[in-house]
Every structure is written in structure tokens, then in C-alpha cells.
N, C-alpha and C positions, 0 to 999 in steps of 0.2 A: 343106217346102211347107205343111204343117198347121199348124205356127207363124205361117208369111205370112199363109196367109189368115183365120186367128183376128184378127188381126193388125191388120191391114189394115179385118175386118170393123167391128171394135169402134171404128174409129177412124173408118170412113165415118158409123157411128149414132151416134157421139159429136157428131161434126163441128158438128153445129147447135144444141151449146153453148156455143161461141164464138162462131161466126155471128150468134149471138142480140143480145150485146153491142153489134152497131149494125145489126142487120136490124129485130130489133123495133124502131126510130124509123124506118125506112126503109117497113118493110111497116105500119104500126101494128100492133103487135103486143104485147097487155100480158102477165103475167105468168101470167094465166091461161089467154088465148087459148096462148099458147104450151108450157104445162102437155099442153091438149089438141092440139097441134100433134104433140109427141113420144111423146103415147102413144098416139094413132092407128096408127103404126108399127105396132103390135103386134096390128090388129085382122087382118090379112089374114094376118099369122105367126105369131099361133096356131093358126088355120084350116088352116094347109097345114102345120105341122111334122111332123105321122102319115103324111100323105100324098109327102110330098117323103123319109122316111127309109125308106116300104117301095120307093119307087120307086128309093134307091139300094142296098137293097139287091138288085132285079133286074138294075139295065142296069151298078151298075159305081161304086166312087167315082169314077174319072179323069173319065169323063162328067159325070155328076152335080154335082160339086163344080166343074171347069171352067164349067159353064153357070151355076152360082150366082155364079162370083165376076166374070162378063163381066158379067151380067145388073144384079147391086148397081154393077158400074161406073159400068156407063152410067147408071144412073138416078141416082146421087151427082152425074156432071157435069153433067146435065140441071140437078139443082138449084138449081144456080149461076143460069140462066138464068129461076128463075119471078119476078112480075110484081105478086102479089098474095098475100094471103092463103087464096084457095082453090085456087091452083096450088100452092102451097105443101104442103097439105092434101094435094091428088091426087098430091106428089111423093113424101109420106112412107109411103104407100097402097101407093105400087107398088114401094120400096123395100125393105117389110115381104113383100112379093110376094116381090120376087128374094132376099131375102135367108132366107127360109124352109129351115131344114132344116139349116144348117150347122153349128151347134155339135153340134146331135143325129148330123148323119150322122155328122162327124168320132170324136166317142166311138164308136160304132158301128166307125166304120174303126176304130180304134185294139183294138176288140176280137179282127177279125181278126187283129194283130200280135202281140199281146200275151199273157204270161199274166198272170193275178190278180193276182202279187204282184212282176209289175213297170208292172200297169196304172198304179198311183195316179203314179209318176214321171212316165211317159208322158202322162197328163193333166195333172199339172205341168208340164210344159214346151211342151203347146198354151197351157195357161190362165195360162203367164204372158205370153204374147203380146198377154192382157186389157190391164195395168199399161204391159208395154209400150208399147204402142200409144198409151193414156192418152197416158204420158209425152212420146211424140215428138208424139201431138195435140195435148197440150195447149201445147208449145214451138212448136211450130208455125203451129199458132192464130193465139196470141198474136201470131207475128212476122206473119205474112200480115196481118194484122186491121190490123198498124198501117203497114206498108211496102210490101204489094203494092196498085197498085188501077192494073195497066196495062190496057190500052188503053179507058178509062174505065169499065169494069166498078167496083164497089164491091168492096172488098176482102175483105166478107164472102162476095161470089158465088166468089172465088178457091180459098175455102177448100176450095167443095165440089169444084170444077173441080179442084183441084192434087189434093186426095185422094182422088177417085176413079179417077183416071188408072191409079193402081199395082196394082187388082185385075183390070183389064181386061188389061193385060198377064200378069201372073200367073196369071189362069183359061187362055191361050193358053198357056202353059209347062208348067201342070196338064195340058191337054188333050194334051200330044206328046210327057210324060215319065213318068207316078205309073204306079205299077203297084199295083193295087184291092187284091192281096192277095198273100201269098208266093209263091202258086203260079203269077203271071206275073210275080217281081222277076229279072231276068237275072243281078242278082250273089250269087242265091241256088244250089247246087247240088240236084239232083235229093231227094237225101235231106236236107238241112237245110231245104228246103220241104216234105219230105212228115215232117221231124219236129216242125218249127213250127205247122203247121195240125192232124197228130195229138197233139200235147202241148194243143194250144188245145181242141179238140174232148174230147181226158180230162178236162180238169176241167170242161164242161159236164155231161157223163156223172155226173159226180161231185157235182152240185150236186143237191139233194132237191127233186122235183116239187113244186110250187104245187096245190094242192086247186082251183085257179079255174083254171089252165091250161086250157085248150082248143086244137084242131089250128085254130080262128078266129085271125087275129095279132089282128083288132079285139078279142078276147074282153079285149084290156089295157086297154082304155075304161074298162071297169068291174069292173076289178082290184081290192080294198080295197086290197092293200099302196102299188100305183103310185098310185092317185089319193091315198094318204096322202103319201109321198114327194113326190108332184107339190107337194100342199099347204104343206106347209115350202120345198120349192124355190119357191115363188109369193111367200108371205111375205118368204122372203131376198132375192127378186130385186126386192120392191119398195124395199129401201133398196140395194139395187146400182145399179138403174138410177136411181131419186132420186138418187143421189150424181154418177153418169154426167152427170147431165143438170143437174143444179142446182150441180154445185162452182164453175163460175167465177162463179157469180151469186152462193153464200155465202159467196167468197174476194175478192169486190168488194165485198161487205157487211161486210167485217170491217176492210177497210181501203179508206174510198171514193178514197181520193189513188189507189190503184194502175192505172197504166196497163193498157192490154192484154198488154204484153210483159209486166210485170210477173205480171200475174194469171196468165198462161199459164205463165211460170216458178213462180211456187210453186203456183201451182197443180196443177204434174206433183210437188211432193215427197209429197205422200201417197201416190201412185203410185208412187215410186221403194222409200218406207218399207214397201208393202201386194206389191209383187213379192219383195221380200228377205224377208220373212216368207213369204211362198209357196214359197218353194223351201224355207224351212228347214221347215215343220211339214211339206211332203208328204213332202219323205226321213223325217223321223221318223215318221210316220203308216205309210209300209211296212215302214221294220224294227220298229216293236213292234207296226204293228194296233191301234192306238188311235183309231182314226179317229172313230167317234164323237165319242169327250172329247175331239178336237181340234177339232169344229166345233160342240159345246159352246161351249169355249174360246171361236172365235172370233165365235160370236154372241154372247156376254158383253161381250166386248171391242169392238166396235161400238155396243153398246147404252151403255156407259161412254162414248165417242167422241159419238155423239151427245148424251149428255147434259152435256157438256163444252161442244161448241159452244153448244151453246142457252144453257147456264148465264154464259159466259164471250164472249158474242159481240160483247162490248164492248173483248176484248184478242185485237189480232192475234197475241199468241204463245199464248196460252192457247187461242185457236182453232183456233189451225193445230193444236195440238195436240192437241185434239179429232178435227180432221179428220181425222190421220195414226193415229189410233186407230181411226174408223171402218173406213178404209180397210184395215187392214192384219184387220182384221174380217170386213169384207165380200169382199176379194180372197183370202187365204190362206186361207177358208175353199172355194173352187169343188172345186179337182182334187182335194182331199181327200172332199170329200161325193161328188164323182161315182165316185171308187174306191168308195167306202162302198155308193153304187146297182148298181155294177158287181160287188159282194162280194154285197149281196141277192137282186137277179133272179137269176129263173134264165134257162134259154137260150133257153126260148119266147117267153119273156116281153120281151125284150133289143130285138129291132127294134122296135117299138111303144113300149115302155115308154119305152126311154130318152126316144124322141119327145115322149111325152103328159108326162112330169117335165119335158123343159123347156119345153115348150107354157106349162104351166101357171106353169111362173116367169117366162116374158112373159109372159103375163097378168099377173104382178105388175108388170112392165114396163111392163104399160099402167094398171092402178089408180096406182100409185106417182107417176107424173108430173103424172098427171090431178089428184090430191085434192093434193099439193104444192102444183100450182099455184093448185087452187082456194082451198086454205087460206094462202098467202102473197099477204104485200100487198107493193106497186110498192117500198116502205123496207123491207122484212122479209121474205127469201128463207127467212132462219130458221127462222123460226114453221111454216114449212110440213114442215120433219124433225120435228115431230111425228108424222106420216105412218109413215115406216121406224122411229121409234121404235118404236112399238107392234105393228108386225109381227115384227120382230127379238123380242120379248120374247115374241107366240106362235109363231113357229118355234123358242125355245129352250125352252118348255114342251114341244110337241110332240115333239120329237124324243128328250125325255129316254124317250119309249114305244117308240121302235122298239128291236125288237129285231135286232141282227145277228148273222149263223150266224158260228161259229168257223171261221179261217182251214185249219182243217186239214181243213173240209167242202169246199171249194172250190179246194184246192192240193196234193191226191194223190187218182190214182186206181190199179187196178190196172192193169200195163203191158198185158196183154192186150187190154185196151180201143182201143189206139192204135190210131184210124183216121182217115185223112187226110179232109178236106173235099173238095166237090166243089165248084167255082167257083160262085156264086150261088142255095147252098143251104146253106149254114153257119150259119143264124139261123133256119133254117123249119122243121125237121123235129123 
């Protein structure tokens, strides 16, 4: 269910970079308007990411997570339906609204399940749901963009209508099945629930107080370590979601012959190259604990990716391979980094924190798209990865400061200590 709706999510906010490919002549829409079109998104879902992950963890993920993923439906198909360029605007507004809170709660639920050193897997395989998704969006796309346009709708209105169809069902299957946490899963037994939530809660126990901790959850506002974190996750997410939103525009710049179908098919192989690298660095990121020097690594290798395309944006294979460089950069490095936040905070720290780290990399989600587009011109989609160039290069400065606690701080306590959670206080006290 966590996979779907990651899933799903990433492919509704993606959507309207294919769309773009004949909306902008339909809406007038240039490259910059439409820069500032997709990172509006992000002004209402930075605002409520703190607010939407304390409120899941009082009433419940099954609640919580069902109402996100009904709420981004319906406003996806709505989309299909606007008129203008400022309905447009008010659709990406209220989309940034419903879709508030879900990558944050999800890690959050996942902490419930999990311990430490099978977290990082476990975020692996929501966040390849990322690439995923890409994948079947960008095939998809493509095909709808060039073949669907029934009952005279334009074909790019299809896109948003067919893709948001499947999260509104799936928040309905969410809301009548997930169970929030071990201690209501039915195919859990009495004591394998009360040794899952007490082995979760000992290595809390186990982790060394924060000097900023306070009994306040907002006291992580103005945390130094979270708003450092946030700040590398802000930087990386402005060349993630550049790439999100500008690749069928740089992959029709590199070869203007290519159709839509076409764009949309190689346009999902960076995605296909950037998920197969994610599964492989996460399993090796939990057996050695490397985590760190793996998103190192993959900010490196992004920053090369970029400078590839830009250098080479004159040869479609030289590009693409750039691009598949970015990608597998900017993808393979998420479940990794968020194990590596999951290894840092402590437990006070956890509901809030994870929130404001990724608040703040939508926030890059909204500089990233906005200065793209402001810096690319209508023939040069290019020129505007200057943008995530230069961010990628300070989140891989940055990050070489943090320091992480040793794995054996936060993955043994004494057994004594086992004490089972109580439903909707496990992240508070």
C-alpha cells in the first residue's frame, strides 16, 4: 500500500510534464510561466508538511494517508478540466494542499514497523515507487499525449483525468484495510506485536538525547542539526524535482525529431537505470553502514550527469547518458539518505523532524523549477540545469560535516528496557 501510494503520488505531480508538451500552445504557456506553474505546488506543501505529520501521528496513518490520497485524486482530475492559465495556477495550489504530508508521514509510519537496521530496505522499496512511477508516467504520457483525445477533450486533459483516477480508489482500500501499526495488524500474534513495538521503542531508549530536545514537538523548528539536514535535503530536491519536471523538455531538446511516444519511452530509461541503482546502493548501505559515502557517491555522480548533458547536448547518446547519470544520482541516493536521518534523530525529534527535512526539500522543489525555468530559453531547456548543478555541488560540501552516530548507538539496548508502545504515543514522549 506504501508503494502505491508513493507511487501513484509522484506520478500525479509529475504528470504535468508531459501535459506541457501541447498544453503550453493550448494555454499559452512559455517556459517560464510554466517553471512558475510547477513550483507553486510546493507553496501550500511546505506550509502544512509539520502540521499534516503531527496530525498523523494522533488520529492514525489508515485515516490520514486514505484522505491524502482521495483528496490529490480528485484534484489531479479536476486538472484535466481547467480553461486558463490561472485555473491552472489555483489547480497546482490545491494539489500542493492535498498532497501535503505523505512522503513525511509515510517514513514516519515506517518507523513504527521497523527497526534501524532494516529501516533503510524499507525506505527502499517505498522510494523506488519514485522511478517507478516516472517509468509508467513517462510510457504513459507519452502514449495518451499522442493517441488518447476521446470525447474531444485534448489529450493532454487525459493525462491528468486517467492518472488520477487510481489514487482515489486506493485511498478507499487504504481507508477499509492498513492497520496504523503492529498493535492493530490481525496477522500479527499477541506477543510478536508486543515484541515489534518493544524492540522499536529499545532502540529509541538507546539513542543519546539531543541537547535542543524539548517536551515542545515544534521545539524541531529550530533544531540546528534538522534545519542542517533539511538544508542538503532542499538543495538535492532542487535537481530531483528539476529533473522531475524538465526531463521531457531536455529529452526533446536533444533530439527535436522525437515524437511524444518516443520522448516518453526514453525518456522513462533514466528511471529504469536510477531504480536499479536504488535497490543496489540501499541493500549495501545496511549491511556495511555506509551511508553517508553512498550519498556522497551519489551526489557526485549527478553533478558528472549534469555536466554531461550540458556539455554534450548536442548528441543524443552522449546526453542520454548524461541523463541516466543524473538520474541514478539523484534517485539511488533518497532511501539511503532518509535511513542516514532515521540513524541521526533521536525519537523526540522524529515526528516533526522528519516533517521540516522534507518541507524544506520542497522548498527546493519550488526554487528548482522556478529559476530552471526562469533561466531556460523556448530552444534551450539546458541551460536552465545550471540551477541543480550548483545546488548538488553545496549539498555534497555540506554533508561531508555531518556527523553520524555509530550503528551500534542506535541497534542495541539492554533487554530490560523492553517496553511495548502505546497506540498514538510512540513518537511523543
Amino acid at each position: 500500500m506504501a508503494f502505491l501510494l508513493y507511487g501513484f503520488n509522484y506520478m500525479d505531480r509529475a504528470s504535468i510534464s508531459y501535459a506541457q508538451l501541447t498544453m503550453g500552445k493550448e494555454l499559452g504557456i512559455d517556459v517560464a510561466t510554466y517553471g512558475a506553474i510547477a513550483a507553486i505546488f510546493f507553496v501550500a506543501y511546505v506550509l502544512l508538511e509539520v502540521p499534516s505529520n503531527m496530525i498523523l501521528a494522533r488520529v492514525g496513518a489508515r485515516l490520514w494517508l486514505a484522505r491524502i490520497a482521495i483528496t490529490w485524486g480528485l484534484v489531479t482530475m479536476a486538472t484535466g478540466f481547467v480553461y486558463s492559465v490561472t485555473q491552472l495556477y489555483f489547480a497546482r495550489v490545491l494539489l500542493g494542499i492535498a498532497e501535503a504530508g505523505l512522503f513525511p508521514g509515510l517514513i514516519l509510519f515506517l518507523t513504527y514497523w521497523f527497526l534501524n537496521h532494516d529501516r533503510g530496505r524499507a525506505i527502499g522499496a517505498i522510494a523506488l515507487a519514485m522511478p517507478a512511477a516516472l517509468i509508467v508516467g513517462s510510457i504513459s504520457g507519452g502514449l495518451i499525449l499522442e493517441y488518447v483525445d476521446w470525447f474531444g477533450l485534448s489529450s493532454w486533459r487525459w493525462i491528468f483525468i486517467l492518472q488520477g483516477l487510481p489514487p482515489v480508489l486506493l485511498g478507499i482500500w487504504i481507508l477499509l484495510t492498513l492497520a496504523d501499526r503492529p498493535s492493530k495488524a490481525k496477522w500479527l500474534s499477541a506477543d510478536e506485536k508486543k515484541w515489534l513495538e518493544g524492540s522499536i521503542a529499545e532502540e529509541y531508549a538507546a539513542m543519546p538525547e539531543d541537547k535542543h530536545d524539548n517536551a515542545s514537538e515544534l521545539r524541531a523548528l529550530r533544531n540546528p542539526k534538522i534545519l542542517y539536514l533539511g538544508l542538503i535535503n532542499a538543495l538535492a530536491g532542487v535537481a530531483s524535482y528539476g529533473m522531475t519536471f524538465f526531463l521531457p523538455q531536455v529529452v526533446s531538446q536533444l533530439n527535436p525529431t522525437y515524437s511524444p511516444t518516443n520522448i516518453g519511452l526514453y525518456g522513462a530509461i533514466p528511471y529504469v537505470c536510477g531504480a536499479i541503482v536504488m535497490l543496489l546502493l540501499v541493500r549495501y548501505a545496511d549491511i556495511t553502514g555506509r551511508r553517508k559515502f553512498i550519498v556522497l557517491s551519489c551526489f557526485a555522480t549527478a553533478i558528472i550527469g549534469l555536466l554531461m548533458t550540458a556539455v554534450f547536448r548536442g548528441s543524443p547518446l552522449l546526453g542520454m547518458i548524461g541523463l541516466i547519470l543524473l538520474a541514478c544520482g539523484v534517485i539511488g541516493n533518497i532511501p539511503t539518505y532518509w535511513a542516514l536521518i532515521s540513524q541521526i534523530l533521536t525519537k523526540r525529534q522524529a515526528v516533526v523532524g522528519i516533517a521540516v527535512i522534507n518541507s524544506l526539500a520542497s522548498a527546493g522543489g519550488f526554487f528548482g523549477p522556478f529559476l530552471i525555468g526562469k533561466l531556460a530559453t523556448p530552444g534551450d531547456t539546458i541551460v536552465g540545469m545550471t540551477v541543480p548543478l550548483v545546488a548538488l555541488s553545496l549539498a555534497f560540501v555540506l554533508l561531508l560535516f555531518v556527523k553520524v552516530p555509530p550503528r551500534s548507538q542506535v541497534e542495541t539496548a539492554p533487554s530490560e528496557k523492553l517496553v511495548p508502545l502505546e497506540p498514538g504515543t510512540a513518537m511523543r514522549d
